[in-house]
N, C-alpha and C positions, 0 to 999 in steps of 0.2 A: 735417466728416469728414476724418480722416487719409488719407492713402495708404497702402496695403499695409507700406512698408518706414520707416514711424514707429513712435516708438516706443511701445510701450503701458504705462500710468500705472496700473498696480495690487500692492497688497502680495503679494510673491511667497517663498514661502522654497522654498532649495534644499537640496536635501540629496545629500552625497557627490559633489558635481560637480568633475571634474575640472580646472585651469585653464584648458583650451582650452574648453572649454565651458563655462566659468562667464565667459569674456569674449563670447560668444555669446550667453548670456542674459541678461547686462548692458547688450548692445548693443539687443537686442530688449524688454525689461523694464524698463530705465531703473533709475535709483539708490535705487525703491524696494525692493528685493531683498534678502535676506538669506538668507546663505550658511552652513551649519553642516555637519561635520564626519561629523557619527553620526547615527543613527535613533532612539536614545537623548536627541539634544538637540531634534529636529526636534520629538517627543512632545510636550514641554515650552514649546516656543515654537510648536506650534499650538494650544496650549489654551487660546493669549490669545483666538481668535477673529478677529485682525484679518488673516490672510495669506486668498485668497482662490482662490492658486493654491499648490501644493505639486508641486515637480517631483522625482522620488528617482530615484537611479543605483539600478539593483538590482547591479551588479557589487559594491556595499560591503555589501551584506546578503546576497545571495543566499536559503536558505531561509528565514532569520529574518525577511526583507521581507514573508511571510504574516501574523506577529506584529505588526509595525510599520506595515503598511499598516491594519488594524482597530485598533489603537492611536490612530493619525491621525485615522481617521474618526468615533471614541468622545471626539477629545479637541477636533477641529473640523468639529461637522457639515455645514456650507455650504461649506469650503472644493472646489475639485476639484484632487482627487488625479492626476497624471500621472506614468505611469514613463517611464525609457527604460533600453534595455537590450540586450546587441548578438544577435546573430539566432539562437543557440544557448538561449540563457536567455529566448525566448516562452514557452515551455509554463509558465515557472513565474509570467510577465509576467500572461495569461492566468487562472489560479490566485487572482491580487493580484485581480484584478476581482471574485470572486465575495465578499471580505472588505470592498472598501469604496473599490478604485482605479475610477475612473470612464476611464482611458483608458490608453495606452502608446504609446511610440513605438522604433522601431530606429532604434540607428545605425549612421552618423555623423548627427546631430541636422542639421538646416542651417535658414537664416532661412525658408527656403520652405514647410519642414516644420511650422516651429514657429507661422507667425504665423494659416495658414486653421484649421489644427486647434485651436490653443488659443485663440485671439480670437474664431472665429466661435460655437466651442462657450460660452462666457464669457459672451457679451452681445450680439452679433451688429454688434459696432460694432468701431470701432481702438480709442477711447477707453474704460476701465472705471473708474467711480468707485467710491473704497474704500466698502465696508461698515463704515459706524463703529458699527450697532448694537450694544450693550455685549452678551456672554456673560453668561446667569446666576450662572456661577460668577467672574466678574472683575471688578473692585472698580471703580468709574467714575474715579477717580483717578488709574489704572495702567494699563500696557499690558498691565504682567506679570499672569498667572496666579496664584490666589495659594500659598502654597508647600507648603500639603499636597494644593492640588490635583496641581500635581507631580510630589509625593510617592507620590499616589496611581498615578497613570500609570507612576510609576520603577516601583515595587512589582509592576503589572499586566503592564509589559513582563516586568521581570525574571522573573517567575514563568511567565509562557509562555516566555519562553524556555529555563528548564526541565525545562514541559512537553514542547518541542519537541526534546528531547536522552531524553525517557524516551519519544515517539512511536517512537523510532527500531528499538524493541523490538516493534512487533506493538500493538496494541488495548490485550490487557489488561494489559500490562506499563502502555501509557499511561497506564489509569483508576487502578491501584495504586497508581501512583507520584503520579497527580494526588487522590488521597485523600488521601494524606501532608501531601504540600507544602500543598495549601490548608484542611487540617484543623490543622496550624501556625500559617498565616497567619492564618485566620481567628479561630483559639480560640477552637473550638469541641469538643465531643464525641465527632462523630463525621460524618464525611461520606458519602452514599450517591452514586453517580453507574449509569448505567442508563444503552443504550442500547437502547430498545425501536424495532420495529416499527412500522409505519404505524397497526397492526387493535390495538397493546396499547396495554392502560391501566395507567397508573400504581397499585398498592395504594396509599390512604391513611395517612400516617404522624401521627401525631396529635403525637408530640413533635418534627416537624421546625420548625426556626428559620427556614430561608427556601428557600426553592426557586426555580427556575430552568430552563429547556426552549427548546432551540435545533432548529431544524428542520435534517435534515444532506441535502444536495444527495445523497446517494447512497438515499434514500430513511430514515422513521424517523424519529426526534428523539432527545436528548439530555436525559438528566436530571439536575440533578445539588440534590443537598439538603443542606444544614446541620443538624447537631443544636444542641443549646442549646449557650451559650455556657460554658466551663469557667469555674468557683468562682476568684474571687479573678484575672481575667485580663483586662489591658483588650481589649473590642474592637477591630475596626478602624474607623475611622468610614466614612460612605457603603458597610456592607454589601453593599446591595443591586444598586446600582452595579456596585461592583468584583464581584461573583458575574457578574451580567449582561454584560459584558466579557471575564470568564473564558470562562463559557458558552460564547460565540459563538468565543473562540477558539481553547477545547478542541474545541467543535464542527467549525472547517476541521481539527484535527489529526485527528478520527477521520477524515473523509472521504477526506483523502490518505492514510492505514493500510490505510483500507478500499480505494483506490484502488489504492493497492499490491501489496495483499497479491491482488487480484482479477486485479491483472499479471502477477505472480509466479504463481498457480494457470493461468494461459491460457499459461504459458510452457514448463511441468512438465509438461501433464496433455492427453491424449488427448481429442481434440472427442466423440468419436460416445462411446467408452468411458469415458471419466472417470479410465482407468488414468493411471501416470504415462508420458510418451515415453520414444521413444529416446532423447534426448540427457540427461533426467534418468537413465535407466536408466545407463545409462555411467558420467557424474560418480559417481554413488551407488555403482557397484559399484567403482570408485577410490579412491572415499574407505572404505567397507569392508575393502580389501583393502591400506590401508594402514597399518591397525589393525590384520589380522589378521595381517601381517610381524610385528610387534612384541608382540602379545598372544597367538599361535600358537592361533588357533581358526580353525573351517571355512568356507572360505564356496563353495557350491555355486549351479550356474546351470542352471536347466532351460530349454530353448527346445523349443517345443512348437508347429503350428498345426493346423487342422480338415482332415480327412482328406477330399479331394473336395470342396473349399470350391467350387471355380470351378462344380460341377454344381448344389451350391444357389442362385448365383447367376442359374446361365442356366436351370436350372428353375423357382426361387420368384422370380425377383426379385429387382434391390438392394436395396429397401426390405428386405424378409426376412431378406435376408444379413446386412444391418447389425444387426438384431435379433438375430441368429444372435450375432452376434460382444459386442453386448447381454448375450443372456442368458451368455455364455461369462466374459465377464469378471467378473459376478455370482459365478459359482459357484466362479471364483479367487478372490474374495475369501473366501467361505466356507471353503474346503477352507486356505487361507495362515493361519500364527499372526500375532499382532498385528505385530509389529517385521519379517517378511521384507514383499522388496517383490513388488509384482505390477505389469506392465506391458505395452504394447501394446509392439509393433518396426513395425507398419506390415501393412496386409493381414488378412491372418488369422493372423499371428504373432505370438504372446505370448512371456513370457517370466515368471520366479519366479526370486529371485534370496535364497536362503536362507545364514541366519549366524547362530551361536553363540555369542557374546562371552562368555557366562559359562560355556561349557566350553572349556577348552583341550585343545589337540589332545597326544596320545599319542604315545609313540614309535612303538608297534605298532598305532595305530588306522590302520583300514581306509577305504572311501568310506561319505560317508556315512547311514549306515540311514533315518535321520529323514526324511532329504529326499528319497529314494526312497519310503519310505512316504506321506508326502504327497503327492508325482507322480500314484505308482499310485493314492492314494485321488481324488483328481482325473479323472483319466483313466476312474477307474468312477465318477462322478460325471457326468462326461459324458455317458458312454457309453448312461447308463439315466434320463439325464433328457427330462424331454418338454418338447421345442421347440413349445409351440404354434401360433408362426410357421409351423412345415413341416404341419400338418393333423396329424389324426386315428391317421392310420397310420403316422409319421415315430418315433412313439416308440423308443428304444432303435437308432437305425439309425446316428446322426450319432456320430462317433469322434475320436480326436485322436492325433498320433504325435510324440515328445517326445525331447530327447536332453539328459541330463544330463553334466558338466563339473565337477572340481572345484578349489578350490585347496586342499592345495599340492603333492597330487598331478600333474594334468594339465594346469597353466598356471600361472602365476604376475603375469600381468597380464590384464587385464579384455579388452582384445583379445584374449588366448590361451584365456579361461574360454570366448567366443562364438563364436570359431571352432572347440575343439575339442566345444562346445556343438551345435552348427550340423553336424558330421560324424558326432556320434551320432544326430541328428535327420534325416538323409541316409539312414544306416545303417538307423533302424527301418521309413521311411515301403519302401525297398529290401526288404527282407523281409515286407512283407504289412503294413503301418499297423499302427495300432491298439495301441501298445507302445510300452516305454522303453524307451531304449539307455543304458546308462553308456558312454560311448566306447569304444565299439566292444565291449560287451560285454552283450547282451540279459538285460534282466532282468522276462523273461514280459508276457504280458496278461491 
């Protein structure tokens, strides 16, 4: 048995290592090593089968290393996979694991890090003898792979990678653009892809050519089908293969969409109400109102909250209140047309933030009607709706007092729409609740 700081005797290929640390794990690896450039070559020369260990910089891949690392593990399945990567880029180190990376390390790499974690996990010994059992797809003759295998792999990278440029659009942008490309590639008729539910089943399709279903870590699976192959078109060869490698790789791109887009909604959107926050509320009336400089249409802000909110808390209860403010934001959504926004400020404070794009504003148009009549219709929506939360006798009692703002009347930036939003809202709740104020100027309950 060796000591710790010998060297260890197994075929290793590296990928994107830097020269301080390709003389690091030369030192620690010995001269069976072999060192390449790209993720693109690494594919190719793991699919001899004979490297045992594969170490990849993620700094030379970054998101593409998701591609590349299921690439590795499709092209050698025995080998282990190890990243390393510096302490900013875990979360996507982490990500690698779930496609096919068995480990990662942060640096700076050093001999102490490298030799308990990769040697013990290996074989439990210093020394490792190679694996010379031949791959089914490698000629016994050769080390090398033979060239369409590849061929294959160049084709599979390349195509996820893509895929991974049409992820960057949302879901369905992804499956549209992955219809395309592998109804190309394949030539074939026509491709279906589906990403169902745990509880759904797939409908039977009688003329599909081959099909395919990857399970997605955010719950669900992935479908994805072949129709027959187009008249007078060669196939690709190993089909099935190359579908089932797509699969699983389109599969990690939904999961990280889905991941995203699930970040992105927690980031926008109100816990208890579902409305969007305040800090979306802002951005959005910004960007509105940057449009509306230039395209000269309206955009009006009402800010509005529940009239005596604090007595239905310490009478019913928080649990209540929050219902309260439940059913409240429901019936904003009903009373709002489809394109204005509706949103929480925090509290019992809401907010409707209405705009016009396809009317341009007047010389002699006045404030505007629209959005006052939706207020008001709002405001008697409340007014006479039954909170079940408050009992029996609560109907028709609970109110709201609201102060509309507009541009480009009475502000011209989003901070000026909500503050003089906010002084009409001051104004109505001052003269008895239950009413809208256009700044400073009551218009009934």
């Amino acid at each position: 048995m060796k000591s710790a700081e010998s060297t260890i005797s197994l075929p290793v290929l590296v990928v994107g290592a830097e020269a301080r640390t390709l003389a690091l794990l030369a030192e620690v690896f010995g001269k069976d090593l072999k060192s390449v450039p790209s993720w693109m070559e690494a594919i190719g020369e793991a699919a001899g089968g004979r490297y045992q260990l594969i170490l990849g910089n993620l700094d030379r891949a970054s998101e593409d290393s998701i591609l590349a690392v299921s690439a590795l593990r499709s092209a050698n399945s025995k080998a282990r996979i190890v990243l390393y990567c510096k302490p900013i880029q875990e979360p996507l180190a982490r990500r690698a694991l779930a496609v096919g990376a068995d480990d990662y390390l942060i640096e700076p790499l050093t001999r102490q890090e490298l030799l308990p974690t990769l040697n013990g996990q290996l074989s439990g010994s210093a020394v490792v003898e190679p694996d010379v059992s031949p791959s089914p797809q490698v000629s016994l003759e050769t080390d090398h792979p033979p060239a369409e295998t590849v061929a294959a792999l160049t084709d599979s990278y390349s195509l996820c990678a893509q895929l991974l440029q049409a992820g960057k659009s949302g879901i369905e942008n992804l499956l549209a653009q992955a219809q395309r490309i592998l109804a190309e590639y394949f030539a074939v008729q026509w491709v279906q892809m589906q990403v169902l539910d745990e509880s759904a089943v797939a409908q039977p399709l009688g003329d599909a050519h081959l099909e395919h279903s990857v399970q997605l870590a955010r719950g669900g699976r992935l479908l994805i089908r072949l129709g027959p192959p187009l008249p007078q078109r060669t196939a690709q060869p190993h089909p099935q293969q190359m579908l089932a490698q797509i699969a699983h790789m389109l599969g990690s791109l939904v999961d990280v969409s889905r991941e995203i887009t699930a970040l992105q909604t927690l980031a926008v959107t109100d816990e208890l109400t579902g409305l969007y926050n305040r800090r979306y509320v802002y951005e959005f009336t910004e960007q509105v109102l940057s449009r509306a400089h230039g395209e000269r249409f309206e955009v009006t802000v009402l800010l509005f909250d529940v009239d005596n909110f604090k007595h239905y808390n310490d009478t019913y209860g928080h649990a209540t209140g929050d219902e309260v403010l439940r059913e409240t934001s429901e019936l904003m959504r009903r009373c709002s047309r489809e394109h204005d926004l509706v949103g929480r400020f925090g509290g019992d404070e809401f907010v409707m933030v209405f705009w016009d794009a396809e009317q341009r504003r007047q010389p002699d148009s006045r404030h505007p009607q629209k959005a006052f009549s939706l207020s008001e219709r709002f405001r008697r929506e409340v007014s006479s709706h039954d909170y079940k939360c408050l009992g029996p006798k609560a109907k028709g009692t609970l109110t709201i007092s609201g102060g509309l703002a507009s541009f480009p009347w009475d502000a011209s930036t989003a901070d000026g729409l909500f503050a003089r939003a906010d002084d009409a809202l001051l104004q109505a709740k001052a003269s008895g609740k239950n009413r809208i104020y256009i700044v400073g100027h009551e218009r009934a309950r």
